[in-house]
N, CA, C and O atoms as a GROMACS GRO file, in nm:
protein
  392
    1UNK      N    1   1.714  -4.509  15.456
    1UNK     CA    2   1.590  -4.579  15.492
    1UNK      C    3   1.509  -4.493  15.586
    1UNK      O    4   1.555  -4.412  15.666
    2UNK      N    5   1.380  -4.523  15.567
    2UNK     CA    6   1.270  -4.396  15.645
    2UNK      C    7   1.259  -4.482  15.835
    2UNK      O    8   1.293  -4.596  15.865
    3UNK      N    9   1.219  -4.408  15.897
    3UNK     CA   10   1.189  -4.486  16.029
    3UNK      C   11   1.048  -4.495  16.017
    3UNK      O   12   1.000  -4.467  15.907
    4UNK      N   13   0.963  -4.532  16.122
    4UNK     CA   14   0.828  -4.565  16.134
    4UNK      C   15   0.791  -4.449  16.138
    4UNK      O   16   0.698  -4.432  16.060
    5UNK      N   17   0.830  -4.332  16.209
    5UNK     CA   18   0.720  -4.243  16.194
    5UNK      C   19   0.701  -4.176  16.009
    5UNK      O   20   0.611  -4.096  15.981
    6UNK      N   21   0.770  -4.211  15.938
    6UNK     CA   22   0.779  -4.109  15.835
    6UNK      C   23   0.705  -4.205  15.791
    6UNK      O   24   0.605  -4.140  15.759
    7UNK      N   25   0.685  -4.296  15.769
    7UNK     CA   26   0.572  -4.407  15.712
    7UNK      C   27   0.425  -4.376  15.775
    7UNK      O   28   0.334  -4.322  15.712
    8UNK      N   29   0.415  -4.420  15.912
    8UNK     CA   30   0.301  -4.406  15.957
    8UNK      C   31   0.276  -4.264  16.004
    8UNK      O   32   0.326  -4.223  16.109
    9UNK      N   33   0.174  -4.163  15.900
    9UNK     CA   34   0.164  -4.045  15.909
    9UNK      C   35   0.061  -3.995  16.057
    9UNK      O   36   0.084  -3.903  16.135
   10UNK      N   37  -0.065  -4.102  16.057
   10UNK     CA   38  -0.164  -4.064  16.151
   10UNK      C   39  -0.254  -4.227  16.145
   10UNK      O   40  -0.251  -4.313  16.057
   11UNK      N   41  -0.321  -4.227  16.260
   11UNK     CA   42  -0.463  -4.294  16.194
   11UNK      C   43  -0.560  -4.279  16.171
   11UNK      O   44  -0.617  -4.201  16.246
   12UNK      N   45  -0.620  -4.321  16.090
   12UNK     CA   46  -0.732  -4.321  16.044
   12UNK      C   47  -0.879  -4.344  16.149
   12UNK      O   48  -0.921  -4.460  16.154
   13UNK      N   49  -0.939  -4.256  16.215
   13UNK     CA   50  -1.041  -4.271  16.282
   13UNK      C   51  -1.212  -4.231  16.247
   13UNK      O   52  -1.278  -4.140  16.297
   14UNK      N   53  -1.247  -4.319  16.159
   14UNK     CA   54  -1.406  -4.331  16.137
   14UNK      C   55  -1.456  -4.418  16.202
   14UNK      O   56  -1.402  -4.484  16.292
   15UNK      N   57  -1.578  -4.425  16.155
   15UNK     CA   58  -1.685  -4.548  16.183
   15UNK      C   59  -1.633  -4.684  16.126
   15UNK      O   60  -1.625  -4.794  16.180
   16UNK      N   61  -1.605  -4.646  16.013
   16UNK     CA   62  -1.616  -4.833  15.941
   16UNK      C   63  -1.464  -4.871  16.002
   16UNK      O   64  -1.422  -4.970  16.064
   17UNK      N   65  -1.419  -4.781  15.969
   17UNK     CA   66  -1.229  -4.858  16.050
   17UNK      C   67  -1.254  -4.924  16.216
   17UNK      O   68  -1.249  -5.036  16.266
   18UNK      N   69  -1.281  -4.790  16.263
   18UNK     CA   70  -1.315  -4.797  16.419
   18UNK      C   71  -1.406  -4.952  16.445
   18UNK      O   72  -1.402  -4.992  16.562
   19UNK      N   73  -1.510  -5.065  16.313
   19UNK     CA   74  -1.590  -5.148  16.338
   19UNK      C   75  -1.478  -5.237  16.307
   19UNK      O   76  -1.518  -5.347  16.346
   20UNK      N   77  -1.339  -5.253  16.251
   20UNK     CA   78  -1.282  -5.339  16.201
   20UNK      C   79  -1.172  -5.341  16.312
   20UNK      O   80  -1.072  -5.399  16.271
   21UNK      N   81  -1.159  -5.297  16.437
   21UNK     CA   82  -1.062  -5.298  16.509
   21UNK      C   83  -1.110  -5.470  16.568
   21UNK      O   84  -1.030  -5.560  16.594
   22UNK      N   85  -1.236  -5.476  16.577
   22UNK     CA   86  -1.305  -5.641  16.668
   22UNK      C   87  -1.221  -5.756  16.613
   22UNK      O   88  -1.184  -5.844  16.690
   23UNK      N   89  -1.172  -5.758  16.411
   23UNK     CA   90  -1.127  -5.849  16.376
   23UNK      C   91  -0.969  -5.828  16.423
   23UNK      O   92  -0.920  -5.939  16.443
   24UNK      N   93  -0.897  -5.746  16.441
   24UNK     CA   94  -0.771  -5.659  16.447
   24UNK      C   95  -0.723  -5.649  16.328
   24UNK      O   96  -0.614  -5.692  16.292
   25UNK      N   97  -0.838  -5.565  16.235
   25UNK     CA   98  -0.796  -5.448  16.146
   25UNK      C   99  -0.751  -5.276  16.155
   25UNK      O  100  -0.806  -5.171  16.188
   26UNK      N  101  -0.679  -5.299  16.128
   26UNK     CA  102  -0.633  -5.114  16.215
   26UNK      C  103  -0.636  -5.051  16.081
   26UNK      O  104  -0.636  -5.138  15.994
   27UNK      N  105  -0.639  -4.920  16.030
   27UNK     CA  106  -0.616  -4.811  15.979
   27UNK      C  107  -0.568  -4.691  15.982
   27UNK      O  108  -0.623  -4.602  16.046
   28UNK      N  109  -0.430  -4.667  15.893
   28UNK     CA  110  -0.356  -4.560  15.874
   28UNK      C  111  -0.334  -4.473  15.768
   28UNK      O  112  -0.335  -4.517  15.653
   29UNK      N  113  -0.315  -4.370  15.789
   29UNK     CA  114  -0.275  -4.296  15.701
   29UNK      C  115  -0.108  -4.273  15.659
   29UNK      O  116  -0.024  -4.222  15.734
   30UNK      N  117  -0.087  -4.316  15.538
   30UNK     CA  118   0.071  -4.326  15.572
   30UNK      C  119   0.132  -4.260  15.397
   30UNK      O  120   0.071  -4.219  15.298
   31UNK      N  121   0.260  -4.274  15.424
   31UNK     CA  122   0.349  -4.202  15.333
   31UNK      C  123   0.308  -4.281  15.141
   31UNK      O  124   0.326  -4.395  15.096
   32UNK      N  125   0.257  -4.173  15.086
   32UNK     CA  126   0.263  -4.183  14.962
   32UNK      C  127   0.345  -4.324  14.843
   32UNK      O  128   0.306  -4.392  14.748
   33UNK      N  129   0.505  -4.302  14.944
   33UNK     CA  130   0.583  -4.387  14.810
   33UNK      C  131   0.656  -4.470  14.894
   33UNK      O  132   0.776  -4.491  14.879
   34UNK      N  133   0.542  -4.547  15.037
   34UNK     CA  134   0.553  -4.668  15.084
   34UNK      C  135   0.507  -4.794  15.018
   34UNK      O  136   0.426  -4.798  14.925
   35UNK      N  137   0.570  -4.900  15.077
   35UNK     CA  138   0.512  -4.999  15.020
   35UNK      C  139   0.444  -5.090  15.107
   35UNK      O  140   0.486  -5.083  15.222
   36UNK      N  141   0.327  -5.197  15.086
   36UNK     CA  142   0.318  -5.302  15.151
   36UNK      C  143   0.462  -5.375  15.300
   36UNK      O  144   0.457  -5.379  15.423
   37UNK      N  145   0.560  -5.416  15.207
   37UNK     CA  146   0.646  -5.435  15.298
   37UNK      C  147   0.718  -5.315  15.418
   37UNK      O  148   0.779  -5.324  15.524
   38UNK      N  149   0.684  -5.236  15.357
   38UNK     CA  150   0.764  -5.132  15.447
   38UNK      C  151   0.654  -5.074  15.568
   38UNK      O  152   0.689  -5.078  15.686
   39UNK      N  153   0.564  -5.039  15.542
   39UNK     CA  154   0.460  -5.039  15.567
   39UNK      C  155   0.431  -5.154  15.761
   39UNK      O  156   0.408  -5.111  15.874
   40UNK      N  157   0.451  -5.310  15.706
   40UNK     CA  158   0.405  -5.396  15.779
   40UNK      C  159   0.544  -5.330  15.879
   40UNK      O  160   0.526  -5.279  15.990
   41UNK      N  161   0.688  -5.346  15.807
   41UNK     CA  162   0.795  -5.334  15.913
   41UNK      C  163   0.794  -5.245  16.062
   41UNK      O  164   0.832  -5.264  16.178
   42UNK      N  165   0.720  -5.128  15.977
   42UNK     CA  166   0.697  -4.961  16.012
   42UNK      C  167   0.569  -4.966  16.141
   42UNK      O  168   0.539  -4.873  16.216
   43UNK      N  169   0.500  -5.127  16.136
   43UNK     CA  170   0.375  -5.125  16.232
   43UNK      C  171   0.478  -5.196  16.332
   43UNK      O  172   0.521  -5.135  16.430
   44UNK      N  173   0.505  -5.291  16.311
   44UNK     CA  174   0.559  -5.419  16.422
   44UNK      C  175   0.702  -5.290  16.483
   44UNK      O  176   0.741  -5.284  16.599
   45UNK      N  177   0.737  -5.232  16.408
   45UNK     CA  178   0.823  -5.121  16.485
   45UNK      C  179   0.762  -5.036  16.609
   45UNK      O  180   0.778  -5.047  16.730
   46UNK      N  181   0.678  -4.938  16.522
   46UNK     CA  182   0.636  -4.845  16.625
   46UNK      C  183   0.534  -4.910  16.707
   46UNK      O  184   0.503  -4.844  16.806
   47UNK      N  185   0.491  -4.994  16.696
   47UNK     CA  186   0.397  -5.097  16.819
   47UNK      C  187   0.480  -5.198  16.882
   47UNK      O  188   0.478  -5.304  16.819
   48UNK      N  189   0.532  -5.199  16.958
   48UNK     CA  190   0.588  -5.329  17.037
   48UNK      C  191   0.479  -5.423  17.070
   48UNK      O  192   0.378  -5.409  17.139
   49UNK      N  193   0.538  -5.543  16.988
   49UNK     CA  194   0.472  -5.647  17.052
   49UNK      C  195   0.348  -5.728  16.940
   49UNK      O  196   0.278  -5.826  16.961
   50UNK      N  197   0.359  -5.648  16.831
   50UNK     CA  198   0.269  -5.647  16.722
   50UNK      C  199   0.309  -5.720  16.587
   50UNK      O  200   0.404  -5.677  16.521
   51UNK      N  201   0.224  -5.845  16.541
   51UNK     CA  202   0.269  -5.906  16.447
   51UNK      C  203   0.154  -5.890  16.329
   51UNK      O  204   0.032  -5.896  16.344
   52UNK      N  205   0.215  -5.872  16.228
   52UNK     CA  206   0.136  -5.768  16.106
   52UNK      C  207   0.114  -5.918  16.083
   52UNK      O  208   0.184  -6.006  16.134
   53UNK      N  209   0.015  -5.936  16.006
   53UNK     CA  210  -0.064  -6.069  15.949
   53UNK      C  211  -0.033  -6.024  15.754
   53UNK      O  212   0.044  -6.091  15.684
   54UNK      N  213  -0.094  -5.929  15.715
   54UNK     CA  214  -0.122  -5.880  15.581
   54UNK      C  215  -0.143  -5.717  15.568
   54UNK      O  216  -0.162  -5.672  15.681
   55UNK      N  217  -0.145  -5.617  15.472
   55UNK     CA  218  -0.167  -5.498  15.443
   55UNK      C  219  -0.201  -5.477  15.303
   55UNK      O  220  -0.144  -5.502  15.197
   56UNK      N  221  -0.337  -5.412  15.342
   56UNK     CA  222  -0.398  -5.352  15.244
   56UNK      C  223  -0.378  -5.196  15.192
   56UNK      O  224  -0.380  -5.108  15.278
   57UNK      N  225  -0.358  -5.162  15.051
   57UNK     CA  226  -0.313  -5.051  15.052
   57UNK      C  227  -0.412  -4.964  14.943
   57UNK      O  228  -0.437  -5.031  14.843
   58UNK      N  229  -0.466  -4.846  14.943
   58UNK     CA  230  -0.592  -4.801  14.887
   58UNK      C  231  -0.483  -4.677  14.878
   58UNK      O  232  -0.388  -4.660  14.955
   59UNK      N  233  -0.520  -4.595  14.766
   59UNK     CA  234  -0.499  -4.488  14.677
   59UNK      C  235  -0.618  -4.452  14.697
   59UNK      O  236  -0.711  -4.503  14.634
   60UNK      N  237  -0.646  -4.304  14.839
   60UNK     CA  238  -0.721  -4.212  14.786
   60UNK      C  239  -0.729  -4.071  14.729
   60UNK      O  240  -0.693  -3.972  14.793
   61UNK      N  241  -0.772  -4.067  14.620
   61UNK     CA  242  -0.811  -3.921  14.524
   61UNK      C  243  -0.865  -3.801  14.613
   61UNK      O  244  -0.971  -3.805  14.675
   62UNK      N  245  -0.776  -3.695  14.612
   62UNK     CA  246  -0.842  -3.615  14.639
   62UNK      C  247  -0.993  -3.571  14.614
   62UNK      O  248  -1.055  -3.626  14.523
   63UNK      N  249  -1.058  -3.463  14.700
   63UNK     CA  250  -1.246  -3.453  14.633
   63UNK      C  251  -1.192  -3.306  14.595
   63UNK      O  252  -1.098  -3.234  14.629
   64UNK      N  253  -1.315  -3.298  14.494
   64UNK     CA  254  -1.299  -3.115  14.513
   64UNK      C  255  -1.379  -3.067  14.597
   64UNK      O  256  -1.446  -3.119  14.686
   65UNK      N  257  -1.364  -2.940  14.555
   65UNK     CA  258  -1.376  -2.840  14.652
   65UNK      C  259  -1.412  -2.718  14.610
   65UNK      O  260  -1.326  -2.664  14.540
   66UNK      N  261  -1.537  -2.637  14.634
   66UNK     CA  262  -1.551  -2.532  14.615
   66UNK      C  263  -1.537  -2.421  14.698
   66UNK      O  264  -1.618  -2.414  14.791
   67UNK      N  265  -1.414  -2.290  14.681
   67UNK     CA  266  -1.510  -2.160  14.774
   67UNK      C  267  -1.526  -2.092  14.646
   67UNK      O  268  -1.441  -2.064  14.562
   68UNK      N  269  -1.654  -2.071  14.646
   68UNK     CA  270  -1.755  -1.966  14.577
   68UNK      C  271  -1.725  -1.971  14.456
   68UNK      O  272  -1.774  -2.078  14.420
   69UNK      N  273  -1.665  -1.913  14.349
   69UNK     CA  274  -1.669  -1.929  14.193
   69UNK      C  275  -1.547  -2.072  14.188
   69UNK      O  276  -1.553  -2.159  14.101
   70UNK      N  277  -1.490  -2.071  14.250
   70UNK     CA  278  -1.350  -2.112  14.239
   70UNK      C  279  -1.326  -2.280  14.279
   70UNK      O  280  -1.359  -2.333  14.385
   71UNK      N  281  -1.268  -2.336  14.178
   71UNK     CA  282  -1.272  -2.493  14.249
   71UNK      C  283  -1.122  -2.552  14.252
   71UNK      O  284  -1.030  -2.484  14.206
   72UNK      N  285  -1.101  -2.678  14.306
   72UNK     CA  286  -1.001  -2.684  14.356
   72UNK      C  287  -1.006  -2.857  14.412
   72UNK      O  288  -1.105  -2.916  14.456
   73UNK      N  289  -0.886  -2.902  14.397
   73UNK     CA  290  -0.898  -3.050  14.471
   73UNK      C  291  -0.833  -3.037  14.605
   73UNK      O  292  -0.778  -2.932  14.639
   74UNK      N  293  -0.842  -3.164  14.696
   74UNK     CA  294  -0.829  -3.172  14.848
   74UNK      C  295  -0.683  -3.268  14.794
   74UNK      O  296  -0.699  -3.338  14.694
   75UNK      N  297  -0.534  -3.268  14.869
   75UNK     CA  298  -0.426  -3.359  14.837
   75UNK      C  299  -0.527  -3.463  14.843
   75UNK      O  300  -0.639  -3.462  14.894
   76UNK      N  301  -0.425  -3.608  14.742
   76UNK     CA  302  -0.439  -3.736  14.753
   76UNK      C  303  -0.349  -3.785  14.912
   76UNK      O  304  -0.297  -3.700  14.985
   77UNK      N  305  -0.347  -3.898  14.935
   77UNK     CA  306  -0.318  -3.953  14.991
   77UNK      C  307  -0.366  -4.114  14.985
   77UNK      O  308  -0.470  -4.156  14.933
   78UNK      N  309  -0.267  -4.186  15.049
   78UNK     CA  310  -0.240  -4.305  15.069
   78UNK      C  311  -0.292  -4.408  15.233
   78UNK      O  312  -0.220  -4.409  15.334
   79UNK      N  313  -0.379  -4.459  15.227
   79UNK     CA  314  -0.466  -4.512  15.332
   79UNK      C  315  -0.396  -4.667  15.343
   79UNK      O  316  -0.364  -4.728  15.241
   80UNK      N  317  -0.376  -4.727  15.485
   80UNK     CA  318  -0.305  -4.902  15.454
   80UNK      C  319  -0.423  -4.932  15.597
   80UNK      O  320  -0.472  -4.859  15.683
   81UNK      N  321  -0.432  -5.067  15.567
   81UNK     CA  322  -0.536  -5.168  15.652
   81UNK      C  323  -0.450  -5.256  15.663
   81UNK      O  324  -0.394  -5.324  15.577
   82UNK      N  325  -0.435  -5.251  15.824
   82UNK     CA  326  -0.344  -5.356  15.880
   82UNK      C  327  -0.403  -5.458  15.925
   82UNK      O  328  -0.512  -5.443  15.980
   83UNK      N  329  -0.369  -5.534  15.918
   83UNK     CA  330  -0.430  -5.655  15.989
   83UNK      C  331  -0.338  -5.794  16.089
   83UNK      O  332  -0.247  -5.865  16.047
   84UNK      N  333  -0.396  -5.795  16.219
   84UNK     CA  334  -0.270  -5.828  16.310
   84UNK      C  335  -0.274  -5.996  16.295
   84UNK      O  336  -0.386  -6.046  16.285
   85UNK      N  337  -0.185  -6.064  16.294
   85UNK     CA  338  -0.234  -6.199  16.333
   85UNK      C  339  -0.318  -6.235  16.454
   85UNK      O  340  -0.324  -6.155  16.547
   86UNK      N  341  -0.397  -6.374  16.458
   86UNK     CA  342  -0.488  -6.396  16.582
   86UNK      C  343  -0.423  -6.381  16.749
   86UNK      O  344  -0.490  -6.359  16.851
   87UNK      N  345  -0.253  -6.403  16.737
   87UNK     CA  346  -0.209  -6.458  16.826
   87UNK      C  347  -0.160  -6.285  16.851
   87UNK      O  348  -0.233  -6.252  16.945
   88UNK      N  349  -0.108  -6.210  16.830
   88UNK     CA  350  -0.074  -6.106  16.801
   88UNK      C  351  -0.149  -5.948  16.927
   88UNK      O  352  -0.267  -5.915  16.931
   89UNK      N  353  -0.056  -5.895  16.994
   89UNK     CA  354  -0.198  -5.833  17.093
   89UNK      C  355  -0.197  -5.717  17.022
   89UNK      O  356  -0.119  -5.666  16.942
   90UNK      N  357  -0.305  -5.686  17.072
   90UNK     CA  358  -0.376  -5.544  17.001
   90UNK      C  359  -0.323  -5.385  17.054
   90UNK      O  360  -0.310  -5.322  17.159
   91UNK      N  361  -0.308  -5.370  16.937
   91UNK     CA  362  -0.250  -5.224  16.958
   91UNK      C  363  -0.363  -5.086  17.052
   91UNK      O  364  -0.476  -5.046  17.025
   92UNK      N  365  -0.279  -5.052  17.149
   92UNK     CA  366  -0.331  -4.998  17.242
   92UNK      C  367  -0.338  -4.861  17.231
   92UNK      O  368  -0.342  -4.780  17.324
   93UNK      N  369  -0.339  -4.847  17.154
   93UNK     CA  370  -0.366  -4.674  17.102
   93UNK      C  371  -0.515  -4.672  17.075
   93UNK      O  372  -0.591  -4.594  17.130
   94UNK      N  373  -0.552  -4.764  16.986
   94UNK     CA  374  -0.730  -4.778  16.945
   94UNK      C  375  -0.787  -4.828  17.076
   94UNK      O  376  -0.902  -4.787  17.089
   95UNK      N  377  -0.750  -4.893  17.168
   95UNK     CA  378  -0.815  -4.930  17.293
   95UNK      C  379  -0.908  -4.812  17.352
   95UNK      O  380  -1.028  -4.796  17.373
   96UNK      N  381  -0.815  -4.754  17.365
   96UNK     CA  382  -0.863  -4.630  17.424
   96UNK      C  383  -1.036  -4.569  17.372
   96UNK      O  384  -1.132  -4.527  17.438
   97UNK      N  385  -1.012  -4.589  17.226
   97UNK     CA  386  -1.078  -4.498  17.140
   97UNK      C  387  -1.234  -4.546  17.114
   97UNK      O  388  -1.308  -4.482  17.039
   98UNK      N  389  -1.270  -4.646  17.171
   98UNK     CA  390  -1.355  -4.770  17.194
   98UNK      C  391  -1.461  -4.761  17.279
   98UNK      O  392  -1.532  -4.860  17.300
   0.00000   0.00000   0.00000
């Protein structure tokens, strides 16, 4: 069995994620041939204190890529949207980032 970090690779820090932290939607970047369940286990792990509500899980496609004659795709990867219950406190890593 994987631990949390091999699941949760990084997070995800844009604009539209970064606007969904108000509802306590978080965004990660995580392991390819996770699942939903493993996924939620892998948050309430490496966050103490954190109760996963639901997870959303998006398949993104690499883009291409050009240098000069030559083209090429960027890896895929696997994006999850967490979402905490109401009662649930907020993960303090995005606090910061705010």
């Amino acid at each position: 069995m994987k631990i949390a970090q091999d699941i949760i690779i990084a997070p995800v820090i844009t604009e539209k994620s970064m606007s969904g932290i108000a509802d306590k939607k978080y965004t990660f970047k995580v392991a390819k041939d996770a699942g939903k369940i493993e996924i939620a286990k892998a948050v309430e792990e490496a966050f103490n204190g954190v109760k996963v509500d639901k997870v959303n899980v998006i398949n993104v496609r690499g883009h291409e890529k050009r240098t000069g004659r030559y083209t090429g795709y960027t890896a895929s990867w696997k994006k999850a949207i967490v979402t905490l219950k109401k009662d649930s406190k907020p993960i303090e890593f995005f606090d910061g980032l705010i």
